[in-house]
C-alpha atoms as one frame of an Amber mdcrd trajectory, in Angstrom:
protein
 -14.881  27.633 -48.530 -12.140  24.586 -48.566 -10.715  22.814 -51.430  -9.134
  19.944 -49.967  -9.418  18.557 -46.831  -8.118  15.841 -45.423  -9.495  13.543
 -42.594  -7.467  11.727 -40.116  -9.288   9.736 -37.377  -8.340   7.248 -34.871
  -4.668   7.389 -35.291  -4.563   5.823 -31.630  -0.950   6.628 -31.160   0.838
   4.362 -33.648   3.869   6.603 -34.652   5.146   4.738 -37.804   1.406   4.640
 -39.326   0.871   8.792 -38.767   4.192   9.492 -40.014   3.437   7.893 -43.478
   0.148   9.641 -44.184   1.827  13.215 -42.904   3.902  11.921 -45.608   1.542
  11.792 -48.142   1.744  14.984 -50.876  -2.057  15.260 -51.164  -2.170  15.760
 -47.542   0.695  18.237 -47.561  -1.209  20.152 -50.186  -4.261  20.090 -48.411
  -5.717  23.383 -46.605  -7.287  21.849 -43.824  -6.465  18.772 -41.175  -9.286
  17.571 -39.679  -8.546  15.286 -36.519 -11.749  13.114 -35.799 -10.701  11.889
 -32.142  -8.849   9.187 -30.624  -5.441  10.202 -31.209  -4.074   8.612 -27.930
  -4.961   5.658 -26.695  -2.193   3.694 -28.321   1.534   2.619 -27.690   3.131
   5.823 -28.944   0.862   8.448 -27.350   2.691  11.350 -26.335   5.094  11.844
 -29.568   2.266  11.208 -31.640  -0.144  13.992 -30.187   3.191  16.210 -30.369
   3.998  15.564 -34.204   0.395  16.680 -34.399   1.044  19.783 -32.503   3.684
  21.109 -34.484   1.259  20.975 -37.876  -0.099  24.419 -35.871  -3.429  25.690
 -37.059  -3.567  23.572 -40.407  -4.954  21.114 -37.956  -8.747  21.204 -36.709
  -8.953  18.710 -33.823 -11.954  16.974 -32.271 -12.000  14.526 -29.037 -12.708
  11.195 -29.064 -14.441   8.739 -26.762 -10.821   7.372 -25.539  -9.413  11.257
 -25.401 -12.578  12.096 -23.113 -11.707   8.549 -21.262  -7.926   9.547 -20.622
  -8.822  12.604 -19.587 -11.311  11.590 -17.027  -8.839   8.623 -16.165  -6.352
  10.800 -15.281  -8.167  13.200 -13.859  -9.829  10.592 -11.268 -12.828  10.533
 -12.505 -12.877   6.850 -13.145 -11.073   4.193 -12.175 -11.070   2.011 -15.667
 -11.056   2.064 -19.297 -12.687  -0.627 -21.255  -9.288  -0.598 -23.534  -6.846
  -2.021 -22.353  -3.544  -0.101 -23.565  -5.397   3.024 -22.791  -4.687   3.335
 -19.027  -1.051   2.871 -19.661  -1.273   5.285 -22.504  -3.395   8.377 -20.170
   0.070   7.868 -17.749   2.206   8.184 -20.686   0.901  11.846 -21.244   1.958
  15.292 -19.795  -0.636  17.280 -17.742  -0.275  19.632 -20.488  -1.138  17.204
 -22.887  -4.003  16.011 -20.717  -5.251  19.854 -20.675  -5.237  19.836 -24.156
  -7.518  16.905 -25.018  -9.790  18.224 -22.210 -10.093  21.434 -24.357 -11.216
  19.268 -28.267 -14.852  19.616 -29.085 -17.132  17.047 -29.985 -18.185  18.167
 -33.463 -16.718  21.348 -35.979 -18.591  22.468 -39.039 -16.612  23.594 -42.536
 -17.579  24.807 -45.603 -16.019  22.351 -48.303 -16.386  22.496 -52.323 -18.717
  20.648 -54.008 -20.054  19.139 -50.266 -21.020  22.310 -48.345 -20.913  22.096
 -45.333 -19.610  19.071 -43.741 -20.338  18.311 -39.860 -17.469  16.610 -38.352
 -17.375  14.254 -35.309 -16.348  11.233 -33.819 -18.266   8.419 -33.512 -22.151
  10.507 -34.389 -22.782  14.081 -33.727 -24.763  13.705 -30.347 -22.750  10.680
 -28.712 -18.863   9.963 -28.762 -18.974   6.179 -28.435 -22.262   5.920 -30.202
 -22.168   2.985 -32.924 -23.242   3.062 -36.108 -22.384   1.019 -39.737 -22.336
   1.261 -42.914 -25.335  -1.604 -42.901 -26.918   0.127 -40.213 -30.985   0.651
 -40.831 -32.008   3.699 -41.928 -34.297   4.013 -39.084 -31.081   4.129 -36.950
 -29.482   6.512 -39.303 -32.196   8.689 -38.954 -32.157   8.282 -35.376 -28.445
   9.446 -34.997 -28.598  12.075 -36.874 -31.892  13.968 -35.996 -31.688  17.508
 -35.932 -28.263  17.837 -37.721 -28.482  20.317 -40.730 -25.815  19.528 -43.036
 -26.089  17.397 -45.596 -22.623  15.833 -45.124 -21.069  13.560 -41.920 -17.854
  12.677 -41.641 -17.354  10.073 -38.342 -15.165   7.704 -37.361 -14.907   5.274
 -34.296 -15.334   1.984 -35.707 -12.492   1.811 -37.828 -13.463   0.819 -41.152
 -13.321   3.285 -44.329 -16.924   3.811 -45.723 -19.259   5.877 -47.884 -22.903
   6.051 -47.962 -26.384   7.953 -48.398 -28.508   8.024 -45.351 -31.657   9.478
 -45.483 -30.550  12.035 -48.254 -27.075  12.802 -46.032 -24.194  11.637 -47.154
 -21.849   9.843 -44.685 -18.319   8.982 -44.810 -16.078   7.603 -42.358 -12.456
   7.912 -43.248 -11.349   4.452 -41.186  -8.480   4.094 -38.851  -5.176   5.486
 -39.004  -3.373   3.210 -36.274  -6.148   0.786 -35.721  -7.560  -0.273 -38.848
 -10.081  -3.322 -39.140 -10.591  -5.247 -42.451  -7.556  -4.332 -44.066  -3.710
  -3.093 -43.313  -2.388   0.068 -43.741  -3.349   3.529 -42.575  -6.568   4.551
 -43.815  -7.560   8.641 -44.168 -10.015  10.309 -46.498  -9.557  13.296 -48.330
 -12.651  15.415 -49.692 -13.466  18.444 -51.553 -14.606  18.497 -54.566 -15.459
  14.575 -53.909 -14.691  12.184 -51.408 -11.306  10.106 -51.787 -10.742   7.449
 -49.247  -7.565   6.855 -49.607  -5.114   3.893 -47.640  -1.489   4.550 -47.125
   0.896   1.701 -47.203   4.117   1.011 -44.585   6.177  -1.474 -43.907   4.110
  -3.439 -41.010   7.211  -5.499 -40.216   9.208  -2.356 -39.140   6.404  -0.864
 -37.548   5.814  -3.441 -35.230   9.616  -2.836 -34.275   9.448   0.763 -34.079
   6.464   0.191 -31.249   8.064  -2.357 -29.429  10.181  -0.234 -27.766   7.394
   1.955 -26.166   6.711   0.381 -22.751   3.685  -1.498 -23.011   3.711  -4.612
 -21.712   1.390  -6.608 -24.235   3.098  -4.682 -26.878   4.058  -7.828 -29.457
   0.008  -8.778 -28.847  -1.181  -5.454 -29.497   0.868  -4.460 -32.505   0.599
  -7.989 -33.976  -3.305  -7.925 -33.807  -3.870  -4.411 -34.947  -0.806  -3.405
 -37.313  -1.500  -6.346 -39.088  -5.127  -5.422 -39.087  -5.696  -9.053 -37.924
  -9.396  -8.344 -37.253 -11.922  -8.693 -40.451 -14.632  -6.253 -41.678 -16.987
  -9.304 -40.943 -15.831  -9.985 -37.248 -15.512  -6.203 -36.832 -19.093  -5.243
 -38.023 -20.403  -8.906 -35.625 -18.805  -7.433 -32.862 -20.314  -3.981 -33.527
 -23.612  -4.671 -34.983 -25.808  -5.360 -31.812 -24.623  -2.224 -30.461 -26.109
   0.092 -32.905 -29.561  -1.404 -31.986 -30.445  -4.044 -34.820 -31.816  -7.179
 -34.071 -29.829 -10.673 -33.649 -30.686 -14.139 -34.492
């Protein structure tokens, strides 16, 4: 049984933003690192998935729908990813790197306090690019999560921090690390014996710096619009919404 846990998810390889929440003494102190997917497909890739590396088996990792993407990009399996950076990021990577992601699961399982056991994944626990909100229907939550046991989810893929009862199941969704929508800084969770979302602040300014020098060539673009967390909760969950299966106007 865990303690503490903490929950990182789609850091999308933004260096300066990991580095403060590794930082962070809670998340020093905590027994377990949980890695909810998408830890690549940004302008820092390859030193970010290394600082990660080096945190040994503290760290429980799961893949991501842009992991699986890089890996099949670079493995010709397609030729295009729907974001952008993320083809320049999969040639950024080592083969051994690319190996590795090939190797993360899709969901883990772990006994926390006061939770029991939590089911962890990326986006839900049958799909890794599958959408859902926190004002999704019930009827869709119940849909998404047929079959699955525990009485806890923790997902991530859309980026913004969130908890709520579903159907008797508690879901949480620690928001974005690198990428985060609705608000700046670098958003993790921690649980056990509650749930603690917590947001870890860094200087944007020198972030933005710190990126620049990485390559990409709509760097300023990208690390404007998502450093500064440019997009809203309300534009975010519009451009989500009719993708989880609810109605529009």
């Amino acid at each position: 049984m865990l303690t503490r846990v903490a929950v990182l998810s789609d850091i999308h390889g933004v260096v300066p933003a990991l580095t403060a929440v590794l930082a962070e003494p809670d998340l020093r102190d905590a027994e377990k690192i949980v890695l909810t997917g998408d830890m690549t497909a940004g302008p820092q890739p390859g030193v970010a998935l290394d600082m990660l590396l080096e945190l040994g088996d503290k760290v429980a990792w799961l893949g991501g729908n842009a992991d699986r993407e890089i890996v099949e990009f670079r493995r010709g399996r397609r030729d295009t990813i729907p974001d952008e950076i993320a083809p320049w990021a999969a040639e950024q990577l080592t083969d051994e790197h690319i190996d590795f992601l090939a190797t993360l699961p899709r969901t883990l399982t772990f006994p926390v306090e006061r939770l029991g056991d939590v089911l962890f994944c990326h986006a839900t626990p049958r799909d890794d690019d599958e959408i859902v909100l926190v004002d999704s229907t019930l009827d869709r939550w119940a849909e998404v999560l047929d079959g699955v046991e525990p009485d806890t989810v923790v997902c991530g893929n859309t980026h913004m921090p969130f908890v709520r009862l579903a159907n008797g199941k508690l879901v949480i969704n620690p928001g974005s690390v690198g990428m985060p929508y609705g608000r700046a800084g670098a958003h993790w969770a921690l649980l056990g014996p509650g749930v603690d979302l917590r947001r870890t602040m860094f200087d944007v300014d020198k972030a933005i710096e710190a990126v620049k020098s990485c390559g990409y060539p709509g760097i300023d673009e990208w690390s404007d619009y998502f450093l500064r967390a440019r997009a809203t909760d309300a534009e975010a969950i519009g451009a989500f919404g009719p993708k989880d299966g609810r109605r529009t106007p």
